[in-house]
C-alpha positions in Angstrom: 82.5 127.8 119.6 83.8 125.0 121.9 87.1 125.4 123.3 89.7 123.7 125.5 92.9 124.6 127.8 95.5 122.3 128.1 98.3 123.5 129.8 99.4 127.1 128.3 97.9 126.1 125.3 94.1 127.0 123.8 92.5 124.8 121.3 89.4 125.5 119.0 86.8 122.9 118.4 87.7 122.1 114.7 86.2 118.6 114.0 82.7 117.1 115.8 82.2 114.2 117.7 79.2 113.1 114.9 81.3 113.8 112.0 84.4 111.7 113.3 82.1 108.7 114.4 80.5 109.1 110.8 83.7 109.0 109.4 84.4 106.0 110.9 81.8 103.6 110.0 82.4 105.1 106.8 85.8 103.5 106.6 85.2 100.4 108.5 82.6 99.3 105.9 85.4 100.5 102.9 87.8 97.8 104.8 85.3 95.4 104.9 84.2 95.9 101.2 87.7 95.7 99.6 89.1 93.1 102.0 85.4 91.1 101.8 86.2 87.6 103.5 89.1 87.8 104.7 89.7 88.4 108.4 91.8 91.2 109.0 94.4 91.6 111.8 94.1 95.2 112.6 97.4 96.7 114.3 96.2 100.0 116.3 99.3 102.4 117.1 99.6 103.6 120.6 98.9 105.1 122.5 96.8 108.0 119.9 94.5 105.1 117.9 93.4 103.5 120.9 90.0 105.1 120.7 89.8 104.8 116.4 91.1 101.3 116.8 88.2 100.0 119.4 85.4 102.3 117.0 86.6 100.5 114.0 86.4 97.5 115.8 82.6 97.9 117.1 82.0 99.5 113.5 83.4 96.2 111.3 81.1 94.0 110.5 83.0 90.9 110.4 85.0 88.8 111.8 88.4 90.7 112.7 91.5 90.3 115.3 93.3 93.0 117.2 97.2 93.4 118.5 99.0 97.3 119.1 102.6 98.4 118.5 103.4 101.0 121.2 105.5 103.8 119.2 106.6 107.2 120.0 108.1 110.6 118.0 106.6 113.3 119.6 107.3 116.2 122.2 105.1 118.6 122.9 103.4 120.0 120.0 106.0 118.5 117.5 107.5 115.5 116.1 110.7 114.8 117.0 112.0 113.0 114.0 112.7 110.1 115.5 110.4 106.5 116.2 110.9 104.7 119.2 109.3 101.3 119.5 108.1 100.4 123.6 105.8 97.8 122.4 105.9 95.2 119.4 103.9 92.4 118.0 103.4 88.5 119.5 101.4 87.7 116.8 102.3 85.5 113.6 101.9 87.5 110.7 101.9 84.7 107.8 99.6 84.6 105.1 97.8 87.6 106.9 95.7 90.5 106.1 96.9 93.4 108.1 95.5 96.6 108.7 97.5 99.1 110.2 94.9 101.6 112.5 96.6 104.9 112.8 95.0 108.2 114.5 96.7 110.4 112.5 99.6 110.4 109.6 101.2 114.1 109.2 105.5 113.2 107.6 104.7 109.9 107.7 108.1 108.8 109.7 106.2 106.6 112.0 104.1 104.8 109.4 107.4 104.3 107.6 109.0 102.4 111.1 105.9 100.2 110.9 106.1 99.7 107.2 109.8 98.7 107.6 108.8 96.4 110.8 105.9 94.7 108.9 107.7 94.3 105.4 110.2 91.7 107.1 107.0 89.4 107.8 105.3 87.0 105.4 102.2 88.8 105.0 99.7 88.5 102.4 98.6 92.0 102.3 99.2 95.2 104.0 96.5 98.0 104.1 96.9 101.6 106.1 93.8 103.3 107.8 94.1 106.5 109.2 91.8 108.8 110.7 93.3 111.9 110.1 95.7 112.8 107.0 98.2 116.0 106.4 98.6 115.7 102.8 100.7 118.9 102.7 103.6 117.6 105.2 103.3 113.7 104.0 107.2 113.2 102.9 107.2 109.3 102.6 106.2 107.0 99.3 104.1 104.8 101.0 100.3 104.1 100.1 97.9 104.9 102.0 94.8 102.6 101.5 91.7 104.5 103.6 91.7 108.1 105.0 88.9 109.4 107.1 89.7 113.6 106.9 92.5 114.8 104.8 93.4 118.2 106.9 95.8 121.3 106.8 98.8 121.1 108.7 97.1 122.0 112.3 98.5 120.7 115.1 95.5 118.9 116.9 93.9 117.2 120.3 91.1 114.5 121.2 89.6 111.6 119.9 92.8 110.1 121.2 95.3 112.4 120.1 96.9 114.5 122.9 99.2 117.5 123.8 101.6 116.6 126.3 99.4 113.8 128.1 96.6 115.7 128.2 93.3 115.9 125.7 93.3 112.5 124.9 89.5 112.1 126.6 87.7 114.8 124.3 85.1 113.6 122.2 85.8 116.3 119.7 88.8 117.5 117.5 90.3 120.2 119.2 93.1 122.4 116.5 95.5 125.2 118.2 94.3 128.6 118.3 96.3 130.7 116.6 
């Protein structure tokens, strides 16, 4: 089994490189069948969806625009509760589509600060993708439109997602050893 090190922590290989790319064409073409011509403003969160957001991108097959909101909640292995936006939008948002690209939705408190940034703007419709999905610690009554893996409450690395800094670059999904 492949394993990583990242700092005092170990990780387990938990989800594959072919699966996760699999699982992303998968949802681009359910975006691009519900939302059929329209052209979709995806917002990718930073910094974790950076890689999802530019694989949905290469994966959509239509016409589509990109823009990021730069938020942060968490320390080390856990959330701290609290959303802090570094980075916001330019764009106009009237009479748009917009998708909202996150790596990963666990309490959904960051999904809820974009929700609560977004719902001020005139847009047409608003649509949530998410790679990864914690159904057991979702607190939040907000819909979420596509889901690529619904998974246990593990904390996890790569694709994107990191550990202090660190794992981001890993092809794989790397979970905490126990």
């Amino acid at each position: 089994m492949k394993s990583a090190k990242l700092y005092d922590k170990s990780f387990d290989c938990f989800i594959e490189s072919k699966k996760i790319n699999l699982a992303v064409k998968r949802l681009a073409k359910e975006i691009k069948t519900d939302l059929q011509e329209e052209i979709p403003l995806f917002i990718g969160i930073l910094n974790g969806s950076f890689i999802f957001t530019a694989d949905i991108m290469r994966s959509y097959e239509g016409n589509c625009e990109i823009s990021f909101l730069k938020l942060a909640s968490y320390e080390k292995t856990s959330s701290t509760g609290i959303v802090n936006q570094l980075i916001g939008l330019n764009e106009d948002l009237t009479n748009r589509t917009v998708v909202i690209l996150e790596d990963i939705i666990d309490t959904g408190t960051t999904l809820q600060t974009v929700y609560d940034l977004l719902k001020k703007e005139p847009v047409k419709q608003l649509k949530v993708a998410t790679l990864f999905f914690k159904p057991e610690v979702f607190r939040k009554e907000l819909h979420i439109d596509y889901v690529g893996f619904s998974i246990p409450d593990h904390f996890i690395v790569g694709y994107g997602l990191d550990y202090d800094g660190l794992g981001r670059n890993l092809p794989d999904i790397y979970k905490l050893s126990n």
